[in-house]
N, C-alpha and C positions, 0 to 999 in steps of 0.2 A: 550910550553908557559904556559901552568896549574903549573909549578914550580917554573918558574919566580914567579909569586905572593907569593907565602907561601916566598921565598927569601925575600922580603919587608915585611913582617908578622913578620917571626923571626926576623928581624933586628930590625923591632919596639918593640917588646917584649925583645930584649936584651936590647933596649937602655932605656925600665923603669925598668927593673931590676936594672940596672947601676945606673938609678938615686936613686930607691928607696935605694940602698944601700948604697950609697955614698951621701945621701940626705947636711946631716951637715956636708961632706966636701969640699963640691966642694963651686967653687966663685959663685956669682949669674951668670954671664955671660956665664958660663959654663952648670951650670942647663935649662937656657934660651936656647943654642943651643940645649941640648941635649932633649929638649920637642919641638921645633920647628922641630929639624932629627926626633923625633916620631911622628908630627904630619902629615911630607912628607911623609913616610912608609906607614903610616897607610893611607892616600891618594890615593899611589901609588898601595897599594894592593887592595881598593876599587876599583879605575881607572883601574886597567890591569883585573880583574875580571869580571869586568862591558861588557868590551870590549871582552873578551875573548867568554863570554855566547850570548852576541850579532851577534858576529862572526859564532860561532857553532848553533844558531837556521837559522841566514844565510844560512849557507851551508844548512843544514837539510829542510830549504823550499826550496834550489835550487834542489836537489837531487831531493824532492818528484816531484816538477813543473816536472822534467827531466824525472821522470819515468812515469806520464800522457800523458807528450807528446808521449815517448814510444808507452805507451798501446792506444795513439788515433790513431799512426802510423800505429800501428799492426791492429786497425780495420778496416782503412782503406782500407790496403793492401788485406784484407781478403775479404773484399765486393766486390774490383778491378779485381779480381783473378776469369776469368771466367769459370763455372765449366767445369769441364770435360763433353766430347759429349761420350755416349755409343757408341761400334762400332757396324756399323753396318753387320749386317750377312749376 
């Protein structure tokens, strides 16, 4: 997923290179879509990046939550666990 975005990044940076370089000869209509396609990119790389970091601190609080619950499991079990009796002689 982390590649997908930079995929919308270069596309927007290709598409103002295009414009920059083709400024005086393209029609207006054509300049117009091709800064409205850079303005979706450059959106959609905000949009998927936004989502993406969201997602991975997501998981990374679910993970930790998961390893507490762990370590309160384990002390329970430990407290539960009655000791050993010496034998007797």
């Amino acid at each position: 997923m982390r590649y997908i975005e930079f995929v919308y990044l270069i596309l927007a940076l290709m598409c103002l290179v295009f414009l920059a370089t083709e400024w005086g000869n393209l029609p207006t209509r054509a300049m117009v879509s091709m800064l409205v396609a850079t303005g979706i990119f450059s959106f959609m790389f905000a949009f998927r990046r936004g989502q993406r970091l969201r997602m991975e601190a997501r998981y990374e609080a679910e993970m930790r939550e998961l390893e507490e619950m762990e370590e309160e499991d384990d002390d329970v079990a430990d407290r539960d666990e009655p000791e050993a009796e010496a034998p007797k002689a």
